[in-house]
MIZAKE-819484 format. One record per residue (C-alpha): residue number from 1; x, y, z. Coordinates in steps of 0.25 Angstrom, whole numbers. Each point is the difference from the previous one (the first is absolute). Layout:
N
<site i="NUM" c1="X" c2="Y" c3="Z"/>
...
This chain:
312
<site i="1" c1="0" c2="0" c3="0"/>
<site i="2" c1="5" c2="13" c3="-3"/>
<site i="3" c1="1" c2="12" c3="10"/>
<site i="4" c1="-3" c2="13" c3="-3"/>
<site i="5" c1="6" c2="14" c3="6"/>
<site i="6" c1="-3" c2="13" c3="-2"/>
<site i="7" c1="15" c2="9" c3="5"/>
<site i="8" c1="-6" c2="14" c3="2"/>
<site i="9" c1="7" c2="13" c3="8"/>
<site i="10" c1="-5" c2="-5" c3="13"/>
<site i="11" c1="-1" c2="-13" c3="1"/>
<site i="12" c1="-2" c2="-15" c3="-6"/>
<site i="13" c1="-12" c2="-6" c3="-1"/>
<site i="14" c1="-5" c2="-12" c3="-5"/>
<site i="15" c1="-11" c2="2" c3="-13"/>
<site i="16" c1="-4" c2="-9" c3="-11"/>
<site i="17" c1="3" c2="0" c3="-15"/>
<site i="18" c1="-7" c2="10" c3="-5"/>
<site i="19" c1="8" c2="9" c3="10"/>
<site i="20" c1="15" c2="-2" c3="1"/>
<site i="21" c1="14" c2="4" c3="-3"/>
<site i="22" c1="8" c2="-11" c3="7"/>
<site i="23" c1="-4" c2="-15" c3="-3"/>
<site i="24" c1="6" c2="-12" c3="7"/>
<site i="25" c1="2" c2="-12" c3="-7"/>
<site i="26" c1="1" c2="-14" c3="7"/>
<site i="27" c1="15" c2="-7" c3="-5"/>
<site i="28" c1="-7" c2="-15" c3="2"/>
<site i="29" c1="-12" c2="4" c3="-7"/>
<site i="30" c1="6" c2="-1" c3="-18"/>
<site i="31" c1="-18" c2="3" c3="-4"/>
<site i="32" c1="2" c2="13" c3="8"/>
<site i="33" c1="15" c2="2" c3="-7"/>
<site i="34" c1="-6" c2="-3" c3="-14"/>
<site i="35" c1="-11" c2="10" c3="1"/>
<site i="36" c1="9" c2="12" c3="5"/>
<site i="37" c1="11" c2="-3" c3="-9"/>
<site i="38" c1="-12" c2="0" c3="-12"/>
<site i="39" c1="-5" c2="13" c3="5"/>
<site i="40" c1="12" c2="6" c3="1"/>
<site i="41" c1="6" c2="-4" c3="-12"/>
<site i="42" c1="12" c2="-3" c3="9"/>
<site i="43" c1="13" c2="-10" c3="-4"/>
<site i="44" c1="-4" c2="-14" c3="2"/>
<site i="45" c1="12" c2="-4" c3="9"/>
<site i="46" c1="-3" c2="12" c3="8"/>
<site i="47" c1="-4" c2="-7" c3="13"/>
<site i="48" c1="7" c2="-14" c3="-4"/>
<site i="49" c1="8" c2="-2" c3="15"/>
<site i="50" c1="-7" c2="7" c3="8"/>
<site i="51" c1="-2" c2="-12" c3="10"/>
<site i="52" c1="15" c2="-4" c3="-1"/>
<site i="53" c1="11" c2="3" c3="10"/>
<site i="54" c1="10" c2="0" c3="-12"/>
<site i="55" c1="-8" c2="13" c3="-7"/>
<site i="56" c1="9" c2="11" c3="-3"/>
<site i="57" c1="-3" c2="12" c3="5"/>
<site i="58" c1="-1" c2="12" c3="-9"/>
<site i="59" c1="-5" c2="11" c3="-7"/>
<site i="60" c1="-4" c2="3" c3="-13"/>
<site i="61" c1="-9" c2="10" c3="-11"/>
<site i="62" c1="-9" c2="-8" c3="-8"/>
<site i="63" c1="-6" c2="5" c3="-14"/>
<site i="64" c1="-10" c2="-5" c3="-8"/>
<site i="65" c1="-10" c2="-1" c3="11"/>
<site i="66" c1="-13" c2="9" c3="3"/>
<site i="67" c1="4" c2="7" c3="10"/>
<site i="68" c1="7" c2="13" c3="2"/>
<site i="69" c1="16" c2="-2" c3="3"/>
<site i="70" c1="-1" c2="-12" c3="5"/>
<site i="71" c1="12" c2="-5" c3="9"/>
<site i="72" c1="2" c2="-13" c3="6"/>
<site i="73" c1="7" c2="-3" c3="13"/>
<site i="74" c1="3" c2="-14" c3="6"/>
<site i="75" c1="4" c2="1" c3="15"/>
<site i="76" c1="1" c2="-12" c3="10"/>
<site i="77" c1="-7" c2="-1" c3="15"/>
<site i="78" c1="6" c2="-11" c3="10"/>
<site i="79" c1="-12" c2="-3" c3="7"/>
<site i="80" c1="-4" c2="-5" c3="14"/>
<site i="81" c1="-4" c2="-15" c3="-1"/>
<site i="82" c1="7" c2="-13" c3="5"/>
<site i="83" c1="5" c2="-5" c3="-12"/>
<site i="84" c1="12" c2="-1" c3="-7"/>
<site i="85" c1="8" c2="13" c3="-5"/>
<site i="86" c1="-5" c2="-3" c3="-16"/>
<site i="87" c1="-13" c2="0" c3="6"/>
<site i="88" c1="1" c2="11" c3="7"/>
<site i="89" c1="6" c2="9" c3="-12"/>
<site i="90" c1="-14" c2="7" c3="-7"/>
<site i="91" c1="1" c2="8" c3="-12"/>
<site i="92" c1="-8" c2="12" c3="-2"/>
<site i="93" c1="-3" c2="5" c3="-13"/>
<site i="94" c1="-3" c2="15" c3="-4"/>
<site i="95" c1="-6" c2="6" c3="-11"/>
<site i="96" c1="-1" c2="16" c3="2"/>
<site i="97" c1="-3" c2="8" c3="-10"/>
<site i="98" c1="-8" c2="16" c3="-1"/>
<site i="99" c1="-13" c2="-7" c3="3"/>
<site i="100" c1="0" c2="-15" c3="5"/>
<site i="101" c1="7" c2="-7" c3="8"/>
<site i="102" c1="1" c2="-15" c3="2"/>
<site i="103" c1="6" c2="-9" c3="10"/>
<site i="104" c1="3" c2="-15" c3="-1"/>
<site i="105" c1="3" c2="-7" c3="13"/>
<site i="106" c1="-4" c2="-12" c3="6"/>
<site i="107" c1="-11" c2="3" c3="10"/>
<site i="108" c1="2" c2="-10" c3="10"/>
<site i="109" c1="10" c2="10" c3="6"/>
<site i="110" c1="-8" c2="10" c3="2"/>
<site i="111" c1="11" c2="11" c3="-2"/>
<site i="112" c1="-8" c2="12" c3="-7"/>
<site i="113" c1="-12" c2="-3" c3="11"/>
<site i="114" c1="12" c2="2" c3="11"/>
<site i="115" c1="6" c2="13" c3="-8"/>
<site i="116" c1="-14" c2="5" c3="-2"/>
<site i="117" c1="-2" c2="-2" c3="16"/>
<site i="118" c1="13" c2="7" c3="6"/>
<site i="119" c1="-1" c2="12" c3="-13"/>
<site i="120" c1="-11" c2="0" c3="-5"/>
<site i="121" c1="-4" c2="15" c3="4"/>
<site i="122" c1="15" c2="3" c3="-7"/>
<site i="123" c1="-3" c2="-6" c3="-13"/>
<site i="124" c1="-5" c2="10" c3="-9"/>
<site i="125" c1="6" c2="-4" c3="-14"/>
<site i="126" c1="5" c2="-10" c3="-8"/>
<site i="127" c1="16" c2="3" c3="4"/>
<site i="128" c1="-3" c2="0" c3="15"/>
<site i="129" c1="-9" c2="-13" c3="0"/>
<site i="130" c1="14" c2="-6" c3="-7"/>
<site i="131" c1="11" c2="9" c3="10"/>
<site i="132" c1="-7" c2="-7" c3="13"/>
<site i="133" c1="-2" c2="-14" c3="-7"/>
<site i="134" c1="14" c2="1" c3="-2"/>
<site i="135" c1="4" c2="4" c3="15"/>
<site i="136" c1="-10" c2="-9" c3="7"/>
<site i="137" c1="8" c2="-12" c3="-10"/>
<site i="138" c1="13" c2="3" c3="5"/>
<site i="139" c1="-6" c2="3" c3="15"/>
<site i="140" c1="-3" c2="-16" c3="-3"/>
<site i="141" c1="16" c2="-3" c3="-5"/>
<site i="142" c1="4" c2="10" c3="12"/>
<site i="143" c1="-8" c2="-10" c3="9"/>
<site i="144" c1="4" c2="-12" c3="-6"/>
<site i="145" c1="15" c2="4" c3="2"/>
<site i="146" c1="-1" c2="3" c3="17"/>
<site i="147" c1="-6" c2="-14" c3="0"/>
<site i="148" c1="12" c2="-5" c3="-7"/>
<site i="149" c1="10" c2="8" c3="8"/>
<site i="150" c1="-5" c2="-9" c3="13"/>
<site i="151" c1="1" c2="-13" c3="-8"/>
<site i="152" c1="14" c2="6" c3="-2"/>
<site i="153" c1="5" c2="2" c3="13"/>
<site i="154" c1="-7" c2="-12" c3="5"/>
<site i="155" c1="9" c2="-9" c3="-11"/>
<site i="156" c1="12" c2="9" c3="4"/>
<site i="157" c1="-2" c2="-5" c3="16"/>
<site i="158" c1="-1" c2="-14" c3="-4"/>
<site i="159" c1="11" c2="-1" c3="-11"/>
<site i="160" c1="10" c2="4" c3="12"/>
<site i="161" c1="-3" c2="-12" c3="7"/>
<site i="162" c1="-8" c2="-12" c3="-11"/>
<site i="163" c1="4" c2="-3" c3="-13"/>
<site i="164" c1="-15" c2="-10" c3="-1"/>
<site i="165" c1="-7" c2="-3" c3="-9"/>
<site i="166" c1="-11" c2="8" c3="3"/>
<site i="167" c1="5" c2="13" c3="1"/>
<site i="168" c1="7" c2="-3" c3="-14"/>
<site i="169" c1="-14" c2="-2" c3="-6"/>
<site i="170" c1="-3" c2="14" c3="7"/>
<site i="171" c1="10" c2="7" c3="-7"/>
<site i="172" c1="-2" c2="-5" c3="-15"/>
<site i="173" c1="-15" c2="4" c3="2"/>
<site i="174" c1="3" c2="13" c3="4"/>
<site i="175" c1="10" c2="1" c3="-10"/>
<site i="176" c1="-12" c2="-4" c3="-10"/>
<site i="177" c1="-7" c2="11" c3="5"/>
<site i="178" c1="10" c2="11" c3="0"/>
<site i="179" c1="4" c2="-3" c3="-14"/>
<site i="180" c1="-14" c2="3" c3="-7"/>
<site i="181" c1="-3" c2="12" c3="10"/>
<site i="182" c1="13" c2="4" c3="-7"/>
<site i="183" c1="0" c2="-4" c3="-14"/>
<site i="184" c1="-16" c2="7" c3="1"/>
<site i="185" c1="4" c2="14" c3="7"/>
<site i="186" c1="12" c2="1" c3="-9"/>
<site i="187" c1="-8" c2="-3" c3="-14"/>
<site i="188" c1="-11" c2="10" c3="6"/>
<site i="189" c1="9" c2="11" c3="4"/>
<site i="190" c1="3" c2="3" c3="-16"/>
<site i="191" c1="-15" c2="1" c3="-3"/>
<site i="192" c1="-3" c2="10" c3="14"/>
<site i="193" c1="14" c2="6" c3="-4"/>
<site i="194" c1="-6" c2="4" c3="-15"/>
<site i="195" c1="-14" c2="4" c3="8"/>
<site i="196" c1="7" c2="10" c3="8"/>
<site i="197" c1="7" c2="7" c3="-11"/>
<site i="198" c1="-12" c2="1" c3="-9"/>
<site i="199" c1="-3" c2="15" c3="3"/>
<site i="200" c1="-16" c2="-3" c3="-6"/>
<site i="201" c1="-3" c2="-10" c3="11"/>
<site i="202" c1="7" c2="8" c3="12"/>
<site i="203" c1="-6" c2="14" c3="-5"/>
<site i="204" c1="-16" c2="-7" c3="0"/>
<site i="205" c1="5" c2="-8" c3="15"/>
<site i="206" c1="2" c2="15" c3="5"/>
<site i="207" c1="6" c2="-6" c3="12"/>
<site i="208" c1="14" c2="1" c3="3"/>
<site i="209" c1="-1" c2="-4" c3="15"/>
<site i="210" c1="-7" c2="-13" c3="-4"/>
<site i="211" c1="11" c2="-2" c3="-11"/>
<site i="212" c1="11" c2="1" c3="11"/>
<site i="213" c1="-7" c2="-7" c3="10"/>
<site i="214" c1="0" c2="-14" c3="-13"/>
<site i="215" c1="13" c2="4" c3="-3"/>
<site i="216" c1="7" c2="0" c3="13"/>
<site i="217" c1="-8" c2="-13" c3="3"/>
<site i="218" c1="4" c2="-6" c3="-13"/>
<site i="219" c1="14" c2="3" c3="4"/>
<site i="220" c1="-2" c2="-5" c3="14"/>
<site i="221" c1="-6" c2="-14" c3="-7"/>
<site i="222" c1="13" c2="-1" c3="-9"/>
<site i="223" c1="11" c2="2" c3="12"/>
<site i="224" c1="-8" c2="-10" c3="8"/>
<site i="225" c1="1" c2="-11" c3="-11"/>
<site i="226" c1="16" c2="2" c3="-2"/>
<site i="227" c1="4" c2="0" c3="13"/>
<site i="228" c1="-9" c2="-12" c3="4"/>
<site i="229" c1="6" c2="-7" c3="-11"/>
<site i="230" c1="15" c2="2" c3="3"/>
<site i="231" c1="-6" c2="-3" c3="15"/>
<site i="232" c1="-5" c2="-14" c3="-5"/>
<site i="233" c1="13" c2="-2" c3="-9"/>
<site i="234" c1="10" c2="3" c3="14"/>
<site i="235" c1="-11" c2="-11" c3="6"/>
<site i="236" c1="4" c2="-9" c3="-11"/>
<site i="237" c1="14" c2="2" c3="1"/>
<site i="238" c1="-1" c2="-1" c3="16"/>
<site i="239" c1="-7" c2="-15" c3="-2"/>
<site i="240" c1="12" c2="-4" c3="-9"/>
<site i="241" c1="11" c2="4" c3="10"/>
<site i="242" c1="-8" c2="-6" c3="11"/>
<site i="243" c1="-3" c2="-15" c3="-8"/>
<site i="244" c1="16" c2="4" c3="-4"/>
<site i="245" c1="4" c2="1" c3="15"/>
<site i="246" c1="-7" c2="-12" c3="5"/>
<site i="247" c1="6" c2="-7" c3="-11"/>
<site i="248" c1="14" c2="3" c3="3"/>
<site i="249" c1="-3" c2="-3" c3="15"/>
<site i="250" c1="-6" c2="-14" c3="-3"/>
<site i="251" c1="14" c2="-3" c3="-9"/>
<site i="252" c1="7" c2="5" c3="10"/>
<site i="253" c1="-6" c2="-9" c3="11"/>
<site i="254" c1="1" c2="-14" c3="-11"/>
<site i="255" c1="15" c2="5" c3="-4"/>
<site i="256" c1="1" c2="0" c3="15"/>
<site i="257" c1="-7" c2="-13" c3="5"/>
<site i="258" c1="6" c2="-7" c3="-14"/>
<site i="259" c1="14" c2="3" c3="5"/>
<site i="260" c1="0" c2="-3" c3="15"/>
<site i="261" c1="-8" c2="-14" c3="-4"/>
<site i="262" c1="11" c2="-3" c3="-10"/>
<site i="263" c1="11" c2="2" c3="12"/>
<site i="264" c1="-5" c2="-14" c3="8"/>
<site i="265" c1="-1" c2="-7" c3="-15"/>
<site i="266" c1="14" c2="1" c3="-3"/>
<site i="267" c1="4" c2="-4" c3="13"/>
<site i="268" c1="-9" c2="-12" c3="-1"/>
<site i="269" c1="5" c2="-2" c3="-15"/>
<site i="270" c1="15" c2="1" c3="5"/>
<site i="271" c1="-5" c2="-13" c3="11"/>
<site i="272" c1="-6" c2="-8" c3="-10"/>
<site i="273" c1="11" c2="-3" c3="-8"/>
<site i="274" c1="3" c2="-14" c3="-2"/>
<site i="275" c1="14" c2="4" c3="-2"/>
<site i="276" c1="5" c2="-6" c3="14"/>
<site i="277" c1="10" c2="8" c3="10"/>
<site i="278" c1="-9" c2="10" c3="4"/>
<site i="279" c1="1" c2="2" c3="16"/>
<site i="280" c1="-11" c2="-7" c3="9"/>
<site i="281" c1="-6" c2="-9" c3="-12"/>
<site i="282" c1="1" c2="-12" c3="12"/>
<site i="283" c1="-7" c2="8" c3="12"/>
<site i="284" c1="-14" c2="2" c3="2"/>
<site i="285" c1="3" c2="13" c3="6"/>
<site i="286" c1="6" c2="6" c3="-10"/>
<site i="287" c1="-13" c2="1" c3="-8"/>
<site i="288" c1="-6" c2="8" c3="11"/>
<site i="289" c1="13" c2="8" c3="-1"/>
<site i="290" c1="-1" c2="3" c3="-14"/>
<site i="291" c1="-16" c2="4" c3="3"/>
<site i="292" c1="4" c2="9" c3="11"/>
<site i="293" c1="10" c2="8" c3="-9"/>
<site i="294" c1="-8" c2="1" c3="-12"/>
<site i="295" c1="-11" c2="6" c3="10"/>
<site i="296" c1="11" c2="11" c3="5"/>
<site i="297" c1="5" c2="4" c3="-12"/>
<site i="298" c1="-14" c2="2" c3="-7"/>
<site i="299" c1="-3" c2="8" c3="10"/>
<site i="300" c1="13" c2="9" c3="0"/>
<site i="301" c1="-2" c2="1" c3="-14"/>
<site i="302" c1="-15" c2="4" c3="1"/>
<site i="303" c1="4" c2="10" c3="11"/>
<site i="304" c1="11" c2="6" c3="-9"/>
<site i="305" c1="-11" c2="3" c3="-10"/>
<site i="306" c1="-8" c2="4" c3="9"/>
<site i="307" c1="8" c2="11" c3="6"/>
<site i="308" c1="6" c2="4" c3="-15"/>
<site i="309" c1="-5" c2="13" c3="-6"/>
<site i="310" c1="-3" c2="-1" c3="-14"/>
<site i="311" c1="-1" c2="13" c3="-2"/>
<site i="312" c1="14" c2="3" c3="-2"/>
């Protein structure tokens, strides 16, 4: 089912079709797709990935359509649900032109009803219905990332003192995570960067707070995301030189055992001989002799390793 808007200089409110300038078109629903793509005369492949993680966020004029200076822009929300990054990554597709506009989104995230419910008596044109959509999304990647910092410093705790299994898994699911947040808020920060500068858009948004406030958390968004990823990749390096530690330790300690056992073997080896003239071969008491000193010179030979330091 389509939604329909009417964006006037007071508010948003909610009209029919024979009343509206802002349309909203389900991304699940191809009928609804079809028919606004027909109406519209727009590009075919217009809204083709606007359910995909992988989507390419950008921005773009379009000719050939019936409306006046069309432009298309493609930004991507990271919303709230308990699902898997991918999943979580939702395209939003804008078409604004002099007298429509049109917005393609998957409705289940209920993103333009929550921008609508904390701005909606700001939202007085096209441009500023777009400027708060765009901060509300990267409030969502700026949330997503505080989140990820405790998951952070909880794997930085245990990697000091584990090397599990467990806490292994935990640091490639984060590392999932933090590598499409990236990969998204870096392929999106060229399409906002070319928004910014288009002096049309920024002249009709008519407000330079508003501007600095996204900018600054744009900027905020992309610090966060490089320094939690050089936090993971120190994490990373710190599970290696702790599985290298315990390694080295655990050699040490074989190379150690291997060489104190192997005193006694020669000793007993040397005994064995069949060669004949070794001393006490006729006395039953020289067995417990021989039992003895191999006992006492295993053990000054484990106590000299003991005490050595290996550092130097």
């Amino acid at each position: 089912m389509l939604d329909y808007y009417f964006i006037g200089k007071e508010k948003v409110i909610t009209t029919d079709k024979n009343n509206y300038n802002w349309l909203v078109i389900d991304s699940s629903d191809t009928k609804e797709i079809e028919q606004v793509i027909e109406k519209y005369r727009l590009p075919k492949d217009i809204f083709v990935g606007t359910s995909l993680p992988e989507e390419v966020s950008r921005i773009e004029e379009l000719v050939g359509t019936n409306l006046n200076h069309p432009i298309s822009l493609v930004l991507l929300n990271l919303s709230n649900q308990e699902q898997k990054i991918e999943n979580r990554l939702m395209p939003i597709s804008f078409i604004y032109s002099d007298e429509l506009l049109i917005s393609c989104i998957d409705k289940k995230t209920d993103f333009f009803d929550r921008v609508l419910a904390k701005h909606g008596n700001k939202i007085n044109s096209f441009e500023t219905l777009i400027a708060y959509s765009v901060l509300n999304i990267y409030t969502h990647y700026v949330k997503e990332l505080t989140e990820m910092k405790k998951r952070i410093d909880s794997l930085d705790q245990e990697a000091r003192k584990t090397t599990e299994n467990e806490e292994l898994y935990k640091q490639a699911d984060l590392e999932r995570d933090i590598v499409y947040i990236d990969h998204t808020l870096r392929d999106q920060k060229e399409t906002l960067d070319t928004l910014w500068q288009s002096e049309d858009f920024v002249e009709k948004l008519a407000d330079a707070r508003l501007l600095y406030d996204i900018q600054l958390r744009q900027r905020q968004t992309e610090k966060m995301i490089l320094i939690y990823r050089d936090l993971l990749e120190s994490i990373g390096d710190l599970f290696n030189g702790m599985m290298d530690n315990h390694l080295n330790h655990l050699m040490k300690y074989l190379d150690s055992a291997a060489l104190v056992i192997s005193v006694p073997a020669l000793i007993a080896g040397i005994w064995g001989m069949n060669t004949g003239g070794l001393p006490g071969k006729s006395s039953g008491l020289a067995f417990l002799l021989v039992i003895f000193g191999s006992i006492v010179v295993a053990g000054a030979v484990g106590y000299h390793l003991y005490r050595k330091d290996y550092t130097k």
